[in-house]
RODO-992274 format. One line per 10 residues: number of its first residue (from 0); their letters; for each residue z, x, y of C-alpha. Coordinates in Angstrom, 3 decimals. Each point is the difference from the previous one (the first is absolute). Example, Ala and Ser with C-alpha at 12.3 -4.5 7.8 and 13.67 -1.06 7.14 Angstrom:
% RODO-992274
0> as> 7.800,12.300,-4.500 | -0.660,1.370,3.440
***
This chain:
% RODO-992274
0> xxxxxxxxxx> -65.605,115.059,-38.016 | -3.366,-1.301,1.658 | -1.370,2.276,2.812 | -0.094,-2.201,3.118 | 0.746,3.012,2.330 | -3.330,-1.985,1.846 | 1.857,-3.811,0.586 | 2.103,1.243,3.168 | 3.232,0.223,-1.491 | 0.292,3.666,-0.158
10> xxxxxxxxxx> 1.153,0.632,3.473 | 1.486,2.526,1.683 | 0.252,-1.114,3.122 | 3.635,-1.800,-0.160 | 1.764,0.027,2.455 | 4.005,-0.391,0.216 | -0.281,-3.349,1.540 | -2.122,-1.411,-2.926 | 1.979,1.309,-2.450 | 3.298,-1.301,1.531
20> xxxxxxxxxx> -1.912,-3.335,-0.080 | -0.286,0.173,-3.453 | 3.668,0.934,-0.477 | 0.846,-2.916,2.013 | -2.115,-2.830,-1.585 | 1.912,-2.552,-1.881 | 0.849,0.877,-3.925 | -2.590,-2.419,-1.380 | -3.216,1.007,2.162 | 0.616,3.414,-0.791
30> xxxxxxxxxx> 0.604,-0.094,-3.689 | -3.139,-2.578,0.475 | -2.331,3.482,1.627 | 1.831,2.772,-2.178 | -0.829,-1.746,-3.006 | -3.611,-1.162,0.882 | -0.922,4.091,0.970 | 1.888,0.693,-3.033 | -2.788,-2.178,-2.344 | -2.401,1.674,2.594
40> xxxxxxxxxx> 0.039,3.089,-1.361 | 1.704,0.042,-3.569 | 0.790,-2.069,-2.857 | 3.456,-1.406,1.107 | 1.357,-0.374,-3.665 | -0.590,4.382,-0.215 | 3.286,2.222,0.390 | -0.955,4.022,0.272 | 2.895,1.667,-2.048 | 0.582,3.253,0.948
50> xxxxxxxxxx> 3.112,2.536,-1.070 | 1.539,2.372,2.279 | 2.312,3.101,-1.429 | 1.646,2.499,1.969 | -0.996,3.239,-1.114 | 1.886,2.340,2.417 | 3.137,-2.011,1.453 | 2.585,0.443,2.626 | 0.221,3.074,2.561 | -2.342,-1.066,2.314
60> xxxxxxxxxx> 0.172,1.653,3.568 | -0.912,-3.172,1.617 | 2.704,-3.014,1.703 | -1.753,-3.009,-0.820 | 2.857,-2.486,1.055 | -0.692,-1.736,-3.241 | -0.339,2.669,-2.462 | 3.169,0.692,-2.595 | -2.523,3.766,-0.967 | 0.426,0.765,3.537
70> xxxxxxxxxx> 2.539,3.720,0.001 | 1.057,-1.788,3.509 | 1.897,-2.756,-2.157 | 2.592,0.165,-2.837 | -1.259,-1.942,-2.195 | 0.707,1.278,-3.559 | -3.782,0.784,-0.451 | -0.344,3.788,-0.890 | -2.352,2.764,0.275 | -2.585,-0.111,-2.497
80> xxxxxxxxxx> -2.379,1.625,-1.403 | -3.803,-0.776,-0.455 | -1.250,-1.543,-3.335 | -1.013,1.697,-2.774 | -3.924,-1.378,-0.720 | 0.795,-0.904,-3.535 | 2.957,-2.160,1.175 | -2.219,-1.991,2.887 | -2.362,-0.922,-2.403 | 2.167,-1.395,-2.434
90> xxxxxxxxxx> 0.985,-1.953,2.724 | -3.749,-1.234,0.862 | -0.684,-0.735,-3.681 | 3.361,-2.581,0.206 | -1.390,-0.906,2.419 | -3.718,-1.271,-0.849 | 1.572,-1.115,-3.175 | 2.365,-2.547,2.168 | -2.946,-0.812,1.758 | -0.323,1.971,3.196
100> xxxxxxxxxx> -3.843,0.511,1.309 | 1.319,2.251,2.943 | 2.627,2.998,-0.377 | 1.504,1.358,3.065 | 2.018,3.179,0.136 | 2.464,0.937,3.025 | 1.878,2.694,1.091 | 2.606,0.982,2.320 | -2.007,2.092,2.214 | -0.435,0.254,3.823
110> xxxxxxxxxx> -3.658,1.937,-1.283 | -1.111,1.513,-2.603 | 0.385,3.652,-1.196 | -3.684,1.634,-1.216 | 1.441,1.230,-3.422 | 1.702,-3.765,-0.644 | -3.380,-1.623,1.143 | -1.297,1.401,-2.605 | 2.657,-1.570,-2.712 | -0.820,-3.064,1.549
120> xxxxxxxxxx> -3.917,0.580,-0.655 | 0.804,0.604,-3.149 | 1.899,-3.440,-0.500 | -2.704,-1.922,1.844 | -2.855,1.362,-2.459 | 2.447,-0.925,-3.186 | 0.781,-3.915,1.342 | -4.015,-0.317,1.011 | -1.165,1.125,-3.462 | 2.114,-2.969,-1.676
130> xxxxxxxxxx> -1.887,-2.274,1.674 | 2.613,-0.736,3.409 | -0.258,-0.179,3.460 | 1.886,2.866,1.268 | 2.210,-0.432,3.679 | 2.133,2.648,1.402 | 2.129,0.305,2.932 | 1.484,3.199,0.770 | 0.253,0.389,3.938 | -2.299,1.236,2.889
140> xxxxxxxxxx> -2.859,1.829,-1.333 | -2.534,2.733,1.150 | -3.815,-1.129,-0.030 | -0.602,2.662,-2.592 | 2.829,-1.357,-2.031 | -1.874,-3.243,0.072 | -2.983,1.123,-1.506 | 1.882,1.659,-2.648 | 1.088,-3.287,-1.472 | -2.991,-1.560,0.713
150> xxxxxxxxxx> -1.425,2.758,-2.410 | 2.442,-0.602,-2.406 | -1.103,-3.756,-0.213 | 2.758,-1.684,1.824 | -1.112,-3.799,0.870 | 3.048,-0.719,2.791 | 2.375,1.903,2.292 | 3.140,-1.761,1.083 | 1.338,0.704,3.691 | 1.698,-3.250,1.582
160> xxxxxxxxxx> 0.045,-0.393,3.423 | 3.358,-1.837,-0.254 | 0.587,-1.840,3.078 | -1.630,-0.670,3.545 | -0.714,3.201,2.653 | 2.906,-1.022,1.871 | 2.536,-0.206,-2.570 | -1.104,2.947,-1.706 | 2.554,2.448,2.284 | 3.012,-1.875,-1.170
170> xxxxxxxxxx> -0.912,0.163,-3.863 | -1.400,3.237,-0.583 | 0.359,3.160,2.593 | -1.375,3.227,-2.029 | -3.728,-0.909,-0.043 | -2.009,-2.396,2.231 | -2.062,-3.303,0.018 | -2.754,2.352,0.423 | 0.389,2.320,-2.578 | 0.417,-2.705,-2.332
180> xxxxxxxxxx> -3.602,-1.053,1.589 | -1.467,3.254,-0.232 | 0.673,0.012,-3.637 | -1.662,-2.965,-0.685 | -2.925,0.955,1.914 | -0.103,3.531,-2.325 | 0.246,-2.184,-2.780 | -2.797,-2.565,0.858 | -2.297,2.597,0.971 | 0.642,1.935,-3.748
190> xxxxxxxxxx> -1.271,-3.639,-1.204 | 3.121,-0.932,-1.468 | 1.549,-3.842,-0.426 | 2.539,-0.437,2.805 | 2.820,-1.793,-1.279 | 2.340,-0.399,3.449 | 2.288,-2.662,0.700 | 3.600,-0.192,1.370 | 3.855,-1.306,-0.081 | 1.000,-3.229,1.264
200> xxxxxxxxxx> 4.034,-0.747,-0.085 | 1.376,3.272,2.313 | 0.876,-2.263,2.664 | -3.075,0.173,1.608 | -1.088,-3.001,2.119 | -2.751,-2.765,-0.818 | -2.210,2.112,2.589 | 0.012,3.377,-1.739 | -0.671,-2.016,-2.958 | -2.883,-1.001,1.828
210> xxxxxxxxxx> -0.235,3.686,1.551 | -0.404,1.413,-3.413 | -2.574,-2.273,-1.227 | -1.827,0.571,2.867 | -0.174,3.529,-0.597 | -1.416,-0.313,-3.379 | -2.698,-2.498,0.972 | -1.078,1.899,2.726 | -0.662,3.131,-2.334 | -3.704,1.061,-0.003
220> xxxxxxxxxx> 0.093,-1.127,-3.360 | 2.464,-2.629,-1.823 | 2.316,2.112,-2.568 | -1.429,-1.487,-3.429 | 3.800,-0.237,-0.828 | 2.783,-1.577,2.028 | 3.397,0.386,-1.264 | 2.062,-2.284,1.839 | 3.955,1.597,-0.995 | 3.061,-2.267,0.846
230> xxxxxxxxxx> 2.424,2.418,0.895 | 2.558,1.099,-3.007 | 3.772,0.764,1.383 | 1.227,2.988,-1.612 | 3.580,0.414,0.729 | 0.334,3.546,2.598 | -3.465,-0.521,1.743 | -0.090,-0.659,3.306 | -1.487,-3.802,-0.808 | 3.143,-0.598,-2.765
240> xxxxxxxxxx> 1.758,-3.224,1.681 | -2.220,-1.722,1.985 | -1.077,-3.163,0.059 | -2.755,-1.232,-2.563 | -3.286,-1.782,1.089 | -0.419,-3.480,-0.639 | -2.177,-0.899,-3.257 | -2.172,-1.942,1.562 | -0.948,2.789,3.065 | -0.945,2.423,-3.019
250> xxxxxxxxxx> -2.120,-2.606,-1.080 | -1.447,-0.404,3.425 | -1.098,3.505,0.095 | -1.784,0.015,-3.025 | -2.157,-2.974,1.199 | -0.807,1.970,3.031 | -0.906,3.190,-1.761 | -2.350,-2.222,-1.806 | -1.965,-1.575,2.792 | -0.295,3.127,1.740
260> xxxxxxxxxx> -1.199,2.126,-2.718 | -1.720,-2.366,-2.482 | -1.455,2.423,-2.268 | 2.857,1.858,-0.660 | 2.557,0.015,-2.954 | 3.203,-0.583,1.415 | 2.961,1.020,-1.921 | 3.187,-1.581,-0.513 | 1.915,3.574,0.104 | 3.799,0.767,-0.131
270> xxxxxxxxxx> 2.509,-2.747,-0.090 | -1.441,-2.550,-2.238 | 3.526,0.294,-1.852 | 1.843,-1.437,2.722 | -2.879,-2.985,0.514 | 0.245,-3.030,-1.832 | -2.911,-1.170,-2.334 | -0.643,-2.792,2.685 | -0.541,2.654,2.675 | -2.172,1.628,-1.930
280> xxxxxxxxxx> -1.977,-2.656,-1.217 | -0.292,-0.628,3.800 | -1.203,3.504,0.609 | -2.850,-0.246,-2.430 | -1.312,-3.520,1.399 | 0.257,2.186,3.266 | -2.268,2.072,-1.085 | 2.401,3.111,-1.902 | -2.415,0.898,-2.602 | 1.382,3.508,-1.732
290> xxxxxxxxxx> 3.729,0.693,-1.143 | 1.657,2.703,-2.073 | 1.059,0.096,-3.204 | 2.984,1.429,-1.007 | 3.606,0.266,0.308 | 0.107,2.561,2.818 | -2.271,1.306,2.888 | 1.203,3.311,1.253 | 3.371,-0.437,0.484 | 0.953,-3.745,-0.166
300> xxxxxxxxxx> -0.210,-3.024,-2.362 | -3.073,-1.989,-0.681 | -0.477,-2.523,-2.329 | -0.660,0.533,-3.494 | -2.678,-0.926,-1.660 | 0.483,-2.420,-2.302 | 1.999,-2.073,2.930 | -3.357,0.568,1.648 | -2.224,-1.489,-2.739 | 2.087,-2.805,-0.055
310> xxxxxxxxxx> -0.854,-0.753,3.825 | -3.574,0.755,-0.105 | -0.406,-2.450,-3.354 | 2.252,-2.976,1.541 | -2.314,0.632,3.123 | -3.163,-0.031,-1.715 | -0.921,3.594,1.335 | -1.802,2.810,-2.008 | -0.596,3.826,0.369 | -3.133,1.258,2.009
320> xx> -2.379,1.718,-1.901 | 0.058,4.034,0.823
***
């Protein structure tokens, strides 16, 4: 990535209006921008891999509409417990060895307990001294909490916005927009990587698509990682059923992610094993320029990897350097 932070196109001064504009330009023209930022800022042939495990799943407190570990939702996801160290890196060496630069480890938390904080320490220091970028998401934390990680080396903390202000109350009721700020905030100020993106798909209009972009672009600072997730169904959450977003308006939000946060990596996240290998192939001349490898996120299906080697080699695309 070149540093033009200086050329004017690090703004954060969007405004809804603009980026509905952008939303509503014609397919072509905006491709056209997302794809001339895009060469901007980084090599456009360079995928970021990254690998995400799950190393405390299910019981979480929280009722994420779209969430199968939610306890609000029966979705056969259990209880479990947190991973033992030796087993999570196991996992991270796999990892590297499939080719991952970036390893990410979630759990189902709505925050942190002290004494698990410092498992998770413990698993950060491990993945770091094999040579990975380390990412974890594990709910709302404390500023001290913060600084903890950032003393145990970690490069990024996940926490996803998910959609616009307004649509917020109808996905998620047990913690607010502004807690999820006020996290990111504790996190920026422990100098720590802000990976924070969102879910497009929950029936959300072309507006809070635009709402939630907005809100990321107006941060004081751009998240160095933007996962953009297209929502997963998972059959007994509240979002099981409904009807699915149109390819092409997925694509359309990448592009837009792109323009308004140019130096960013923007992730193609969850449900890249519903999207066909034109979409995504779409996505990356948008602009998409990190994925994950490996056949599951948290919960759900991804893509595995050899299916994803495939794409990137037909597509002429290579992994980013670490």
């Amino acid at each position: 990535m070149t540093d033009k932070t200086s050329s004017g196109d690090i703004r954060h001064d969007w405004t809804r209006a603009d980026i509905r504009a952008l939303f509503q330009l014609p397919f072509p023209e905006l491709m056209f921008r997302a794809a001339e930022m895009h060469r901007k800022y980084f090599d456009a042939r360079q995928v970021q891999i990254s690998t995400l495990l799950s190393i405390k799943t299910g019981g979480c407190p929280e009722d994420c509409a779209y969430c199968p570990q939610s306890v609000h939702f029966d979705t056969g996801v259990g209880a479990g417990k947190l991973m033992a160290l030796e087993t999570v890196l196991s996992e991270a060496k796999a990892a590297k060895d499939a080719g991952a630069s970036r390893f990410c480890m979630g759990a189902a938390w709505r925050s942190p307990k002290d004494r698990d904080l410092d498992k998770v320490c413990a698993m950060v220091e491990g993945v770091k001294a094999m040579g990975l970028e380390t990412c974890v998401t594990l709910g709302m934390l404390e500023g001290d909490q913060a600084t903890r990680l950032k003393s145990a080396g970690l490069d990024y903390y996940n926490h996803n916005l998910d959609t616009s202000p307004e649509y917020y109350g109808d996905i998620i009721t047990t913690r607010t927009y502004q807690d999820r700020l006020d996290t990111l905030s504790r996190v920026r100020d422990a100098g720590i990587n802000v990976c924070c993106g969102g879910i497009v798909g929950m029936n959300e209009s072309e507006d809070d698509r635009a709402g939630m972009i907005h809100a990321l672009a107006t941060l004081p600072a751009h998240p160095e990682s933007v996962p953009i997730n297209l929502l997963v169904q998972v059959e007994g959450t509240k979002l099981n059923g409904i009807a699915k977003l149109a390819p092409l308006d997925f694509v359309r939000t990448i592009a837009v992610a792109r323009i308004t946060m140019p130096a960013s990596v923007v992730r193609l996240s969850a449900g890249r094993e519903d999207m066909s290998d034109e979409t995504q192939a779409l996505c990356f001349l948008a602009g998409a320029n990190s994925v994950f490898y490996g056949p599951r996120l948290l919960t759900t299906p991804n893509p595995v990897a050899d299916k994803d080697r495939a794409l990137m080699a037909e597509l002429g695309l290579v992994p980013m350097p670490a």
